[in-house]
Structure formats: structure tokens, C-alpha cells
C-alpha positions in Angstrom: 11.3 7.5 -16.6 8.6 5.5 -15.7 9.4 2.1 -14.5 6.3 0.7 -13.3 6.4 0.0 -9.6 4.8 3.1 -7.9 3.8 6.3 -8.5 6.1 8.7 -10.5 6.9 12.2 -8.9 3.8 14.6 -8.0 1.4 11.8 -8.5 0.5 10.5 -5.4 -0.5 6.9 -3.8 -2.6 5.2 -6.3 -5.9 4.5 -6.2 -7.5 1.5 -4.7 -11.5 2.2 -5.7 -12.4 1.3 -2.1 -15.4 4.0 -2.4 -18.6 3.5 -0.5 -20.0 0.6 -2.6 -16.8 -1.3 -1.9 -16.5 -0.5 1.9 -20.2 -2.1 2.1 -19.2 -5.1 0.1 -16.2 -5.5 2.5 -18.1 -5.2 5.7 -20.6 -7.7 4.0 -17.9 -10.0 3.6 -16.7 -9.7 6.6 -19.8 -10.4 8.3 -20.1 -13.4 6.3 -17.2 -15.2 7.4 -18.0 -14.7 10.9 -15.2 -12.4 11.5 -17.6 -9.7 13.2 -20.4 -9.6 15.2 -23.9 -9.1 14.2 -23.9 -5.8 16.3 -20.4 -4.9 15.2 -22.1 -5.4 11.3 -25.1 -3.4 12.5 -23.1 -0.2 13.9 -20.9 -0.3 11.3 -23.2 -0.1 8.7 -25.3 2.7 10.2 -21.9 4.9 10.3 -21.4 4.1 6.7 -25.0 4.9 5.7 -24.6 8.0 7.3 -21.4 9.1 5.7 -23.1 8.6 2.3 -25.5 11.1 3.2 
């Protein structure tokens, strides 16, 4: 029976969408605020870039 709050059996975790677009648009956001540094922005963006290689 499906109840609505979680995954049924053999379905796993659901899915969030937090692909590479979305991990960007997170670090962006973060930067914004002022809740990282320019170089912490910087490094981390280069390690994403690279992954979506």
C-alpha cells in the first residue's frame, strides 16, 4: 500500500534533482550571501567544472 511518506519497498531514496546545474546555483547562492569566501567560491567551482567534464 502506498501511503505517501517515503519510498515504497525496492525503490530507493527519492530524488532531489541536485544535478550539476543545481550544485552551481547552490554554490552561487552561497557565495552570495557571504557565507563563503571568494577563494572558497573559486576552488569550488573549478572542482565542479571539472566533474562535468
Amino acid at each position: 500500500m502506498m501511503d505517501g511518506f517515503g519510498p515504497t519497498e525496492g525503490q530507493g531514496p527519492p530524488r532531489t534533482g541536485a544535478g550539476p546545474a543545481r550544485a552551481k546555483e547552490i554554490l552561487e547562492e552561497r557565495y552570495a550571501r557571504g557565507e563563503i569566501s571568494t577563494e572558497e567560491y573559486q576552488e569550488r567551482r573549478r572542482i565542479l567544472e571539472e566533474d562535468g567534464r
